[in-house]
N, C-alpha and C positions, 0 to 999 in steps of 0.2 A: 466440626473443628472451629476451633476460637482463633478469630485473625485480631491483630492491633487495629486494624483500620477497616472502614466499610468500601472507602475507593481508593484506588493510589493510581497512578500515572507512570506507565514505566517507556521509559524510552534509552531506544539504540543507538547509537549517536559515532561518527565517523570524520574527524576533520573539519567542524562546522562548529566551532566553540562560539562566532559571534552571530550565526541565526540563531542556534540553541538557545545564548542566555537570553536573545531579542525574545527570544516566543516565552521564554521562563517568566520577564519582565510584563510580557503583554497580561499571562495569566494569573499574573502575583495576587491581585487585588482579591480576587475570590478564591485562591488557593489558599490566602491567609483566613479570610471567614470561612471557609467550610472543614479545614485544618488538613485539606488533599494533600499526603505526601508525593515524594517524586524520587522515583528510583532510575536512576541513569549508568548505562554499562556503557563504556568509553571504548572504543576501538581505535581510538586516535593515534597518528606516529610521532604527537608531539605532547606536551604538557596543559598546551594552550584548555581546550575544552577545561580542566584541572581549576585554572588560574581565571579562568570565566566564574565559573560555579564558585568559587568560593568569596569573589565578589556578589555573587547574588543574598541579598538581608534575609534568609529562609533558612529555620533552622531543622527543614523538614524535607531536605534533597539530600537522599544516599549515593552514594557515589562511589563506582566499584570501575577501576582501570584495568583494562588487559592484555598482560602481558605472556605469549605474544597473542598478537589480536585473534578473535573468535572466525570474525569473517563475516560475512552478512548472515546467512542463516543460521549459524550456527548461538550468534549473536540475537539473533530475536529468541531463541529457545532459553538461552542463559538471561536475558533481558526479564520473559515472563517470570522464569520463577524466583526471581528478586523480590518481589513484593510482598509483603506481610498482608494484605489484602482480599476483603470477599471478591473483590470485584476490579479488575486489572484494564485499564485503560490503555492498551500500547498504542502509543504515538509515536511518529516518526518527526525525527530530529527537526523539521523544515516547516513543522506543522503547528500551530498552535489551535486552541479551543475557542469558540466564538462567547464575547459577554453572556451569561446567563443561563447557558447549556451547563454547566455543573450543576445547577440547582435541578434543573430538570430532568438530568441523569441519576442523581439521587431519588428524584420524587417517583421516576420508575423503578429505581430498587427496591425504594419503600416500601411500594403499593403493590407489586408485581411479581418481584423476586425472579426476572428472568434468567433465563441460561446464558444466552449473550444481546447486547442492544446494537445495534448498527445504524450508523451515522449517516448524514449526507453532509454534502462540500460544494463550495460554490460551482457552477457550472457541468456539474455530475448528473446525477437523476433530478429528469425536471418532471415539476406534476406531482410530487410523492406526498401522497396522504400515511401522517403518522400513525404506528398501533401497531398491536400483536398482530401478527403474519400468522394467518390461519393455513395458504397452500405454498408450502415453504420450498416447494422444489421452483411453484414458478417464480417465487421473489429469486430465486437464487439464478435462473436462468435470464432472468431481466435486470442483475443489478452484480452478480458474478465480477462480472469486471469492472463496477469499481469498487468492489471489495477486495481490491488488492492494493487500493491505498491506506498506508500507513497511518492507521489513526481512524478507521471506518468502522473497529469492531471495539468496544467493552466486554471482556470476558468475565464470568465468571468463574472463578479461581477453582472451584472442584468442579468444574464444567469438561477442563482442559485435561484430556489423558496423555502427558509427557513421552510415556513407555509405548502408545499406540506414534509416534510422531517419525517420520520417515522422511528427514530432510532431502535423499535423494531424490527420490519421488514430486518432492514439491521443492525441487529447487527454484532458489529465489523468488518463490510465493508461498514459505513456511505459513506466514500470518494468515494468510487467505488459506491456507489447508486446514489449519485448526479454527477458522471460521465456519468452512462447509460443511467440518465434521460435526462440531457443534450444531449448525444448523437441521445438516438430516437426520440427525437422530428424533425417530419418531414422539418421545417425549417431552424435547424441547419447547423450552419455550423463547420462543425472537422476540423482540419490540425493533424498532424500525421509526428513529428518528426522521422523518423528510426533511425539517427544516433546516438551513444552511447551518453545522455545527461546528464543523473545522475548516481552518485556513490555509493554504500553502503560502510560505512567504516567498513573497516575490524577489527575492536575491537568493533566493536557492538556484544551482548548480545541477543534472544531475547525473549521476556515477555510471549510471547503464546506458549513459549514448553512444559510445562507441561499440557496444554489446546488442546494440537494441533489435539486429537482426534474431541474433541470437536467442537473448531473453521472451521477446514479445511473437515469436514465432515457434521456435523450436521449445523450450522449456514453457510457455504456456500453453502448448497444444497436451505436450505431457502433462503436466498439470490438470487441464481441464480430462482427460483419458486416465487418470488416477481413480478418478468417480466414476468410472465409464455403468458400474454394477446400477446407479441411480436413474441413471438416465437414456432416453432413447435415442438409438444414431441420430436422428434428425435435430433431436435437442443437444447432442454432442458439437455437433455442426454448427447449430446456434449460438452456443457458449465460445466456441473455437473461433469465430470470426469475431464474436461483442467487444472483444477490448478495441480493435482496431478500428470495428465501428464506430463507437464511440470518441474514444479515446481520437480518433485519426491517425495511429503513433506509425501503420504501415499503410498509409495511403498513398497515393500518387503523388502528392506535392511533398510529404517526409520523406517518402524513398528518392524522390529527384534532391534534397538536401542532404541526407545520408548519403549519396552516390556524389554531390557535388566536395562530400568529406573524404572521402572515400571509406565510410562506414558502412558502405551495400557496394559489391562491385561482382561483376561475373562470377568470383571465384565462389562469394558466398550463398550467390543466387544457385550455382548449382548443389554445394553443399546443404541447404537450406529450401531450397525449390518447394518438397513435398508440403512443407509445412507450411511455405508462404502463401500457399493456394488455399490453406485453409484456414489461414488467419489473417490474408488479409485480403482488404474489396474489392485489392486489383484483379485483372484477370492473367493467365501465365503468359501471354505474349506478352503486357505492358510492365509484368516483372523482368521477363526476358530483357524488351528495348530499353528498359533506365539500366540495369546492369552491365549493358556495354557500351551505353552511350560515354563519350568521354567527358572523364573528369571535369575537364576548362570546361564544357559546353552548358552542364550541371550546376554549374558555380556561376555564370553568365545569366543562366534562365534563375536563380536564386538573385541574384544583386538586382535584373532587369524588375520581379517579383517586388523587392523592396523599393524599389524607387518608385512603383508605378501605386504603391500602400501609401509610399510619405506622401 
């Protein structure tokens, strides 16, 4: 199949029209020498993102508004097959590309012609030496979880089986579902940027905090149990706790901040229990004691936290 473009950039975008055009502005300069289009699907309740982009000097940002909105997943599915593109860069709205990695995402399509490449971000996988991934199940059980940041995977465009895609199943980790699939398939081929290639901007907001029991416990455990056929229990386990390892996002000190929000309180610990034990480093007594410790007490041990940091 004949595409217009060899890379494009597609991004999902929610509410965020002046980080959006900030990261469009950051990436201009080499968007414009290497002629990277930018395909944007707008999920916004306002006009604003609209009135961003069309001040940006780029005569090479599509832009497709939805009405009524797609949703998050269902919006990254409608996002990818925007692109007239071999090779589809989905980035996430908050995120821009670091100076010089477009040249160097090219020179691997050039040279290589892989299936998908996977990025690294500042403070993500440290140590990572770049290059084709020869044992792909263990890159995927050592880096699994931050492949589900927005902007971590370059697809290529017949790589992606739309009609195999089961948003239920990988709710709110679409992008990270059709990364793994891409990746296990035995003829694939990976490349694996290590060096630091996208950015999160630091005035980003983010939508899943008051869900984050939810999302980062119950819908990643399923998630990662979608693959279950790849992998062994023991590796299921490994992948099931790695976000929060990593990440911290259900540790001790964010579930005493979630609970001081009341975003973690009894009610969800018991609804949520099975999962919390397996995705996160706590043990189930010290999920038990922050879920009923009281609110004020949680909010007190957070402020005493910040003062004792300044």
């Amino acid at each position: 199949m004949n595409f217009k473009y060899k890379l494009a950039i597609a991004i999902p975008t929610y509410n965020r029209a002046d980080i959006l055009s900030e990261n469009i502005e950051k990436m201009l300069p080499e968007l414009v020498t290497y002629g990277i289009p930018i395909y944007i699907s707008d999920d916004s309740s306002n006009t604003k993102t609209a009135e961003a982009i069309n001040n940006i000097p780029y005569q090479n940002i599509f832009y497709t508004s939805n009405k009524p909105a797609n949703g998050h997943d269902k919006n990254c599915i409608s996002t990818l097959q925007l692109p007239d593109a071999e090779y589809i860069w989905y980035l996430g709205d908050s995120i821009y590309i670091s100076p010089g990695v477009i040249a160097d995402v090219l020179r691997h399509i050039d040279t290589q012609q892989p299936d998908i490449i996977c990025v690294n971000a500042p403070h993500r996988v440290h140590d990572a030496i770049s290059g084709t991934i020869r044992n792909k199940k263990e890159f995927l059980i050592e880096t699994a979880w931050h492949l589900t940041l927005t902007g971590s995977s370059i697809y290529k465009n017949s790589a992606i089986s739309f009609p195999d895609i089961d948003i239920k199943k990988w709710k709110n980790f679409p992008q990270t579902g059709i990364t793994l699939s891409i990746v296990l398939k035995p003829e694939s081929k990976v490349i694996w940027i290590g060096e630091k290639s996208i950015t999160t901007n630091s005035k980003k907001n983010s939508y899943w905090s008051k869900n984050v029991i939810d999302v980062f416990s119950c819908d990643w455990c399923n998630f990662v149990q979608s693959f279950a056929k790849y992998f062994t229990k023991s590796e299921l386990e490994k992948l099931e706790l790695s976000h929060s390892l990593n990440t911290k996002v259900l540790s001790t000190k964010a579930l005493i901040m979630y609970r001081s929000q009341n975003y973690y309180n009894h009610e969800l610990y018991s609804k949520y229990s099975a999962y919390l034990t397996r995705s996160s480093q706590c043990n189930k007594s010290l999920l038990f004691i922050i879920s009923i410790t009281p609110q004020i007490i949680c909010k007190l041990i957070v402020e005493t936290y910040k003062s004792i940091k300044k």
